[in-house]
C-alpha positions as CSV (number, residue, x, y, z in Angstrom):
1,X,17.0,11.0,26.4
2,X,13.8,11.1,27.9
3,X,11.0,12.7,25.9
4,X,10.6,15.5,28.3
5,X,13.9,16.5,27.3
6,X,13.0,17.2,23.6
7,X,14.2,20.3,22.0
8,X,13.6,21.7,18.6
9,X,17.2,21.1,17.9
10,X,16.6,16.8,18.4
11,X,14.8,16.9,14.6
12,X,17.6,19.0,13.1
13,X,18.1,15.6,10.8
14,X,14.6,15.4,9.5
15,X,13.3,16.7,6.7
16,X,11.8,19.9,6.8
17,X,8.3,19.6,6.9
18,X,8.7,17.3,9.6
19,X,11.0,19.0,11.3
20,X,8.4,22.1,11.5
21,X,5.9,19.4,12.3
22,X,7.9,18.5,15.3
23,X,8.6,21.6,16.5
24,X,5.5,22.9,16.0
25,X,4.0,20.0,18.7
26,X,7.4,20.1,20.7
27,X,5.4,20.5,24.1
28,X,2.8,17.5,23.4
29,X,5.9,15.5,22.4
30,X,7.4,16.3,25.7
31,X,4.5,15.2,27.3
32,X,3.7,12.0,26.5
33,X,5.8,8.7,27.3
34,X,8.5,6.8,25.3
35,X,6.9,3.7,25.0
36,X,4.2,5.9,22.5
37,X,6.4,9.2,21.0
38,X,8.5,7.0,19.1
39,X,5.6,6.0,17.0
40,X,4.3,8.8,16.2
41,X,8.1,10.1,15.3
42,X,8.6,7.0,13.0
43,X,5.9,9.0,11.0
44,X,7.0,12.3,11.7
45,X,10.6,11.6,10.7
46,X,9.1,10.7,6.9
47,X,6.6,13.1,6.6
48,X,8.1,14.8,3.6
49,X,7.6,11.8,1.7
50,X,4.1,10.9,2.3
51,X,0.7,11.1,0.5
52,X,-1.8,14.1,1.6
53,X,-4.1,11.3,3.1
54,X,-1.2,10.1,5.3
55,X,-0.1,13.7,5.8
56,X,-3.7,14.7,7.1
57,X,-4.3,11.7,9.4
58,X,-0.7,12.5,10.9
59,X,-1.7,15.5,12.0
60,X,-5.6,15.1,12.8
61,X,-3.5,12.9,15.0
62,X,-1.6,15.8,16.3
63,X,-4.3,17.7,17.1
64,X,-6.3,15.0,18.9
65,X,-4.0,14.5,21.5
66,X,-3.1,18.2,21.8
67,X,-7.0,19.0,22.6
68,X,-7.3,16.2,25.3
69,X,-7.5,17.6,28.7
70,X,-4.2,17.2,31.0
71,X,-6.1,14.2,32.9
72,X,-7.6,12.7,29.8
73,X,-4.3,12.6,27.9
74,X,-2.8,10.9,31.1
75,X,-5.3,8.2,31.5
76,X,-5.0,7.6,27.6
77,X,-1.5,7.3,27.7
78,X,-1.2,5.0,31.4
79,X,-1.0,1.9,29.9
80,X,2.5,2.9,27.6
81,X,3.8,4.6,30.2
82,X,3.3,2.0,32.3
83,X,5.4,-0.7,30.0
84,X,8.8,-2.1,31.3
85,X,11.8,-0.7,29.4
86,X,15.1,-1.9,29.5
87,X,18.2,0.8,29.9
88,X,19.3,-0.3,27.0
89,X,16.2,0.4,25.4
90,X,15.6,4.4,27.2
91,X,19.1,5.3,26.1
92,X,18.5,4.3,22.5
93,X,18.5,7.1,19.9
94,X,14.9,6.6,19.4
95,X,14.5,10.7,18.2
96,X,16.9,9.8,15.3
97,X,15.6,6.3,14.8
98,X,12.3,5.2,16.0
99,X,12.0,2.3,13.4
100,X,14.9,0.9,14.6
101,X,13.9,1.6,18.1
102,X,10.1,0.5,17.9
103,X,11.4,-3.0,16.2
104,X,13.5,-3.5,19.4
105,X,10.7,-2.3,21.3
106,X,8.7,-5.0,19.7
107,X,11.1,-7.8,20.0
108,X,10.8,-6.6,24.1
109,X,7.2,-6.4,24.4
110,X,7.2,-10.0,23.2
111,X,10.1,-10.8,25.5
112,X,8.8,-9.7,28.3
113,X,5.1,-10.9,28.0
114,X,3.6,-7.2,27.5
115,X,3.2,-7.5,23.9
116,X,-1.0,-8.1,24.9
117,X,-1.1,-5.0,27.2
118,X,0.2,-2.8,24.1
119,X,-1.8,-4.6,21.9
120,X,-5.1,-3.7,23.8
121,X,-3.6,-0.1,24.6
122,X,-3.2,0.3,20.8
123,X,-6.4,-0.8,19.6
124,X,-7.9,1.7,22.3
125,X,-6.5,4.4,21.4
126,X,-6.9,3.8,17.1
127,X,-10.7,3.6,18.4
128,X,-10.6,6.4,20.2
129,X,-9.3,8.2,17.6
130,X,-11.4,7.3,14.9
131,X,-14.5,8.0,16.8
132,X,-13.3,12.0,17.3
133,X,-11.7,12.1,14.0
134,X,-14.3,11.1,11.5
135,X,-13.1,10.4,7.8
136,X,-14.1,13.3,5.3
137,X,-16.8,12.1,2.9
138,X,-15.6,11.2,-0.2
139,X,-15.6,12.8,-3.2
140,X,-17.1,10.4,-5.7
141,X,-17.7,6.4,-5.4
142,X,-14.5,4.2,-5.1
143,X,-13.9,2.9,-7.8
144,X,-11.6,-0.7,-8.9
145,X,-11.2,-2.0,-12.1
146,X,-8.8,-4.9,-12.3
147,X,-7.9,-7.0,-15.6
148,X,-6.2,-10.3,-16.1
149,X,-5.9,-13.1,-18.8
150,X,-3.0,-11.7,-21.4
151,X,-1.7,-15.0,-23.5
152,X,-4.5,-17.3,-22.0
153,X,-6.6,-18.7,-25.1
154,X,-8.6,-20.5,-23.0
155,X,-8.8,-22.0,-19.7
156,X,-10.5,-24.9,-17.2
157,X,-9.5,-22.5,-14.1
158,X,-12.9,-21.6,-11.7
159,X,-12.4,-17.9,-12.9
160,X,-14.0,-15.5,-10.0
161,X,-15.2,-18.2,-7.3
162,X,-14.7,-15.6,-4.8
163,X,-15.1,-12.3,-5.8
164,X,-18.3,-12.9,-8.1
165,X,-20.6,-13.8,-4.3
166,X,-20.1,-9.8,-3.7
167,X,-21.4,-9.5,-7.4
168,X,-23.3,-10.4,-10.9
169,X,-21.2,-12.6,-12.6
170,X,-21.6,-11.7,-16.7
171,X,-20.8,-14.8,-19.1
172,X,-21.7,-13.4,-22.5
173,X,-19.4,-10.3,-22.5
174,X,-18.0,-8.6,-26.0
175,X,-15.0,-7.9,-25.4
176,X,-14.3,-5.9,-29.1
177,X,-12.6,-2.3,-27.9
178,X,-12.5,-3.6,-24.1
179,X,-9.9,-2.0,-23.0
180,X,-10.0,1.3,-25.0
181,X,-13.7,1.7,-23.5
182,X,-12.0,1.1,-20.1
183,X,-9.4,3.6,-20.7
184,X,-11.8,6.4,-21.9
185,X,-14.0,5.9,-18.5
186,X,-10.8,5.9,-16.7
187,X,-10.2,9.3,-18.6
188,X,-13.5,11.2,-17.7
189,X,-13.2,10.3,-14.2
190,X,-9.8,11.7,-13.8
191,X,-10.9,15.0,-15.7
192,X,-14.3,15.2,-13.4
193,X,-12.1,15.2,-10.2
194,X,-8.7,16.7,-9.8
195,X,-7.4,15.5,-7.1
196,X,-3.8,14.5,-6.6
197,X,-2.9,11.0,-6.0
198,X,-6.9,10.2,-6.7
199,X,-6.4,8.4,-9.3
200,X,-4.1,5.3,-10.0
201,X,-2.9,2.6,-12.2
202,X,-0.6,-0.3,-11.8
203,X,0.3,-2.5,-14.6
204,X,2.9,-5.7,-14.2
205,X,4.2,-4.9,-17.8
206,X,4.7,-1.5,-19.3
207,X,1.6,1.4,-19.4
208,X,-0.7,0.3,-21.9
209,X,-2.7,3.3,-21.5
210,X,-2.3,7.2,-21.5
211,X,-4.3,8.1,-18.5
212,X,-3.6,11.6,-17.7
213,X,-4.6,12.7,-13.8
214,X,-3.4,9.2,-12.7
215,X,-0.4,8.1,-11.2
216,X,0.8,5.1,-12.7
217,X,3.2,2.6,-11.8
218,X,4.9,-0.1,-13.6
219,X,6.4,-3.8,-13.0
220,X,8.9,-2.8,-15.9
221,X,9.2,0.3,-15.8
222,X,11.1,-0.3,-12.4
223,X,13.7,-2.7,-14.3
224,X,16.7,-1.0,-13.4
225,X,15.5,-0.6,-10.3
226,X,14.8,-3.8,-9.2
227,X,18.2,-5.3,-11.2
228,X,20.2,-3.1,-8.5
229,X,17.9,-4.7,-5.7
230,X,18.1,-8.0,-7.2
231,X,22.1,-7.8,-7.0
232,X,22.2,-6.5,-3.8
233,X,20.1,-9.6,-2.3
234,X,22.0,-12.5,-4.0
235,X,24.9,-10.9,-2.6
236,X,23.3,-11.3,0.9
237,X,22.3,-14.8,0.1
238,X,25.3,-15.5,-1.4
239,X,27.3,-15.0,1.9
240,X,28.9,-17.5,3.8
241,X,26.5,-16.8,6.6
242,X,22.9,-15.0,5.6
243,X,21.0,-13.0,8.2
244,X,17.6,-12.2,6.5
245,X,17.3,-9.2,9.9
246,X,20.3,-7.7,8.3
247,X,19.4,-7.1,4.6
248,X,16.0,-6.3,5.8
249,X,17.5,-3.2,7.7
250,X,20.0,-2.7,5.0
251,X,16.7,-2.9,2.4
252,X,15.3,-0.2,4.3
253,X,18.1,2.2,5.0
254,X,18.4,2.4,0.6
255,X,17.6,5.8,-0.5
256,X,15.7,6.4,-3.9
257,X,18.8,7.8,-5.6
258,X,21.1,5.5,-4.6
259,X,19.1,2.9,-6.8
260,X,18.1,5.7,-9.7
261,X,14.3,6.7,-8.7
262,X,15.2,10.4,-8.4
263,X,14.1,11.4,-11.7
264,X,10.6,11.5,-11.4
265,X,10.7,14.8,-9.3
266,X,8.0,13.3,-6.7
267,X,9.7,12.1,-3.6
268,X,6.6,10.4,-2.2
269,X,6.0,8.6,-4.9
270,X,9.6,7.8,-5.2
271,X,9.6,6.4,-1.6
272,X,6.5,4.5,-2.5
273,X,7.6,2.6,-5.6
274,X,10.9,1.8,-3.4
275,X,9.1,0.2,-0.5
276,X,7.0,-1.7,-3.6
277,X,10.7,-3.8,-4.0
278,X,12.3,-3.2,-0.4
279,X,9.1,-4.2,2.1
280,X,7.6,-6.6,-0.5
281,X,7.7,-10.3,-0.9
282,X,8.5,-11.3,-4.5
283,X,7.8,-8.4,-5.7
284,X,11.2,-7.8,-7.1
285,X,10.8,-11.2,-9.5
286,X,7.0,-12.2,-10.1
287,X,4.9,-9.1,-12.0
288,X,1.8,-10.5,-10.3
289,X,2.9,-10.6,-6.8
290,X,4.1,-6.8,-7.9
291,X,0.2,-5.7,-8.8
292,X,-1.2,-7.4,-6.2
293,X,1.2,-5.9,-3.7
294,X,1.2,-2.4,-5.1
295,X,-2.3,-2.0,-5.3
296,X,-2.6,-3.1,-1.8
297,X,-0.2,0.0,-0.1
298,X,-2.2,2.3,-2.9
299,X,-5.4,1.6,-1.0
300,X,-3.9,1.8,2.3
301,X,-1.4,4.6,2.0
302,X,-3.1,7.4,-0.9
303,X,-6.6,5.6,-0.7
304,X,-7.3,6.4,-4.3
305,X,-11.2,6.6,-5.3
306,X,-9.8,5.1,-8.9
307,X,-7.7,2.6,-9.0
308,X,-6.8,0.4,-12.4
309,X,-5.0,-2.6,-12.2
310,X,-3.6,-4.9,-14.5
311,X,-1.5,-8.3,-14.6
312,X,0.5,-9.4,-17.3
313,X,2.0,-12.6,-17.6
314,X,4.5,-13.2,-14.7
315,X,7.7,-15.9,-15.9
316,X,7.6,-19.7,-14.2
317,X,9.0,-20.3,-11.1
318,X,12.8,-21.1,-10.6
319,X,14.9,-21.4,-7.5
320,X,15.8,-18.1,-5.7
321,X,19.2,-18.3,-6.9
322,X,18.4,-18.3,-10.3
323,X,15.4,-15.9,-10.0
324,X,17.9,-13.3,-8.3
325,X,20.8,-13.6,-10.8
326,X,18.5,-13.8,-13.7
327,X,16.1,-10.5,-13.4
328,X,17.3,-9.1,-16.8
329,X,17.1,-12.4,-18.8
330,X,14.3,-13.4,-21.2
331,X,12.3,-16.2,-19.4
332,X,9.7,-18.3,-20.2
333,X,6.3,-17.1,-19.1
334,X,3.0,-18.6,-17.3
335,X,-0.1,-17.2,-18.5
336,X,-2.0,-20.0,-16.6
337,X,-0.2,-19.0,-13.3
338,X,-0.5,-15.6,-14.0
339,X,-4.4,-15.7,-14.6
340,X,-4.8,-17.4,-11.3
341,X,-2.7,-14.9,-9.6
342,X,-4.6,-12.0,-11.6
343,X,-8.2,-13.4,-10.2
344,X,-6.8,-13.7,-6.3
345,X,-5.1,-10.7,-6.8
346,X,-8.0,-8.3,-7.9
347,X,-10.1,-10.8,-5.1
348,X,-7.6,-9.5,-2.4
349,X,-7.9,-5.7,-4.1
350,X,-11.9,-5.7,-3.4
351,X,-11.6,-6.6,0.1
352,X,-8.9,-3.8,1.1
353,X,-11.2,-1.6,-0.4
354,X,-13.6,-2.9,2.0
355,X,-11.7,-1.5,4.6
356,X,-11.7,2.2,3.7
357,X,-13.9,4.6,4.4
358,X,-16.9,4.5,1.9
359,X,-17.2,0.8,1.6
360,X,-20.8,0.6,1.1
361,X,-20.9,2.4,-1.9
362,X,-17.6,1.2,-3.2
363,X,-18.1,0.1,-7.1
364,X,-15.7,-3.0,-8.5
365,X,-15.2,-4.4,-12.0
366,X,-13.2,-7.7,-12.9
367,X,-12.6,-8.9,-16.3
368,X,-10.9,-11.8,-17.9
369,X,-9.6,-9.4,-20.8
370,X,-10.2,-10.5,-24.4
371,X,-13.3,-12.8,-23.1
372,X,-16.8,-12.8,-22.5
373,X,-16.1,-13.2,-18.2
374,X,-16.6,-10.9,-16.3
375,X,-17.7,-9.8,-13.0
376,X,-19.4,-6.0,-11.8
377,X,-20.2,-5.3,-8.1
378,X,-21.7,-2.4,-7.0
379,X,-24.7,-0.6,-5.0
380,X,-28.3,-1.9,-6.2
381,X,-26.5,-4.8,-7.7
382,X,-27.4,-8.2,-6.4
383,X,-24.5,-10.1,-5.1
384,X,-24.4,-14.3,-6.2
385,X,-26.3,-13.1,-9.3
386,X,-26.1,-14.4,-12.7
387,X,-26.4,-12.4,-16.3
388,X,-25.8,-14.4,-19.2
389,X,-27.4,-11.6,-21.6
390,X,-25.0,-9.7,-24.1
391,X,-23.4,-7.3,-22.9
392,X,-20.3,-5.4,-24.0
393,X,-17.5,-3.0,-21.9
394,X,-19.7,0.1,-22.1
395,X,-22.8,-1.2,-20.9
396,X,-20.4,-3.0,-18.2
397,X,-19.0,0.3,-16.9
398,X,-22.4,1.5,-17.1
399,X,-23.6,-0.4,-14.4
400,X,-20.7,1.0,-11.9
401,X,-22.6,4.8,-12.5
């Protein structure tokens, strides 16, 4: 099928706010060429299941390329259309599967020594975009918080070499009532702004904290979950001949049900916590490598303007074998490891908020919990700085006002 041959009967499979979605732009669709459509399909198809900021830039997206003149939308779209398909690739079922199809179409692109030409085409058009569709201006501040350091007495780690240059670094901290005076700012934000999906938390143990208005996600609290996944991949290892391209698709064709996330009555967030386990590396084993990575496709996917993180001791490294067989079993832990992999991780978490809209007012706090470290960045703040004055959590958080 070519895409001038759509009809509002070729999204009878998707779900129905994407179906309506679909139909809704049927004669845009029809106009524009395959070596694009199937992109904006692979979003279409899953609309159901996305976040309100996803949902919005999908169809800002819509409407942009529905409000380009005839000649402007043709010149914008020249250099996909212009792209070498294979048959193979045209007859696909690309309506019913573009992420199927648009991983073949990458594997061609790179083939066929056009993957720079889409590259550039890409980029040009995400600029484009951008420029006419201007992000909304944000509520309140973005906010991070991120904690690390449970089980960790003391240590000769360089806590915060990276993150505290975009800060003031604070060495005489109290931490007495640290957390609960963390949790009660957490609180009063979420009441001040109602906003769905605004507000997160991710913890790699269970919720340590009632934070009502926030969604909040859990490295245990996805046991089961991940003990179904965990089977399923040492089964696929386990084979007499492993292909990694196989249980990747079969990773991504699970649905939520089929591994017990249909409970929680929210299918986007559902979807999300499922990708956590299915798209992620190590996420499934190490609780660290869970925070990190879930706090990451928070900012990129809801873009929160709170987000709480915090990482709980992750167990030691084993072979992949044992790791994968072993997911229910009590282990021994690494609170050393872990603390390292808290202070890259909430490192990493600052500079993807760095990449959303509202950056240069974007507020940060970092804290080795139960200690006197700690690091606050934040507008008016001077970055490299040094306090080594008393301080205690409240007149920490004070400072991110």
């Amino acid at each position: 099928m070519r895409p001038s041959e759509l009809a509002a009967e070729s999204f009878k499979s998707y779900p129905p706010k994407g179906q309506a979605l679909a139909v809704a732009n049927l004669p845009l669709l029809r106009d524009l060429p395959l070596g694009f459509v199937p992109f904006l399909l692979k979003d279409v198809q899953i609309f159901d299941w996305k976040f309100p900021v996803e949902q919005a830039e999908m169809t800002n997206q819509l409407a942009y390329l529905s409000k380009l003149w005839d000649t402007q939308r043709k010149r914008e779209m020249e250099p996909f259309a212009a792209l070498k398909l294979t048959d193979k690739l045209e007859s696909a079922d690309w309506v019913n599967e573009p992420a199927q199809f648009l991983e073949k179409l990458s594997a061609h692109l790179w083939a066929t020594q056009q993957m720079d030409v889409f590259r550039d085409a890409s980029e040009s058009y995400v600029r484009k975009f951008n420029i006419a569709t201007p992000p909304a201006p944000l509520i309140a501040p973005r906010l991070g918080i991120a904690v690390f350091g449970e089980g960790v007495s003391a240590t000769q780690y360089n806590l915060f070499r990276k993150i505290k240059r975009s800060g003031v670094y604070f060495s005489n901290v109290n931490p007495e009532n640290g957390r609960e005076a963390i949790g009660e700012a957490l609180k009063a934000r979420a009441a001040r702004h109602k906003i769905p999906y605004a507000h997160w938390c991710v913890d790699g143990a269970d919720m340590t904290m009632a934070l009502p208005g926030f969604v909040c996600v859990s490295y245990n609290g996805l046991t089961g979950v991940r003990s179904k996944l965990a089977a399923l991949m040492l089964k696929a290892y386990e084979a007499p001949k492993f292909d990694p391209e196989q249980l990747r698709s079969k990773l991504a064709a699970i649905a939520p049900e089929a591994v017990g996330l249909q409970d929680s009555g929210d299918g986007a967030l559902d979807r999300y916590q499922l990708s956590l386990l299915t798209e992620g590396s190590g996420t499934q084993i190490y609780s660290t490598t869970f925070v990190q990575w879930a706090a990451r496709e928070a900012l990129r996917r809801a873009q929160p303007i709170t987000l709480f993180t915090r990482y709980a001791p992750r167990q030691k490294e084993r072979t992949m074998n044992e790791l994968l067989s072993g997911v229910e079993k009590k282990t021994a832990s690494d609170p050393e490891g872990s603390l390292i992999d808290g202070d890259m991780g909430a490192y990493y978490t600052w500079i993807n908020m760095q990449r959303l809209p509202g950056a240069e007012t974007a507020r940060f706090l970092v804290w080795f919990e139960g200690h006197a470290e700690a690091v606050v960045i934040a507008p008016g703040l001077k970055a490299g700085s040094e306090d080594h004055s008393s301080i205690n959590m409240a007149g920490l958080l004070a400072k991110l006002a």
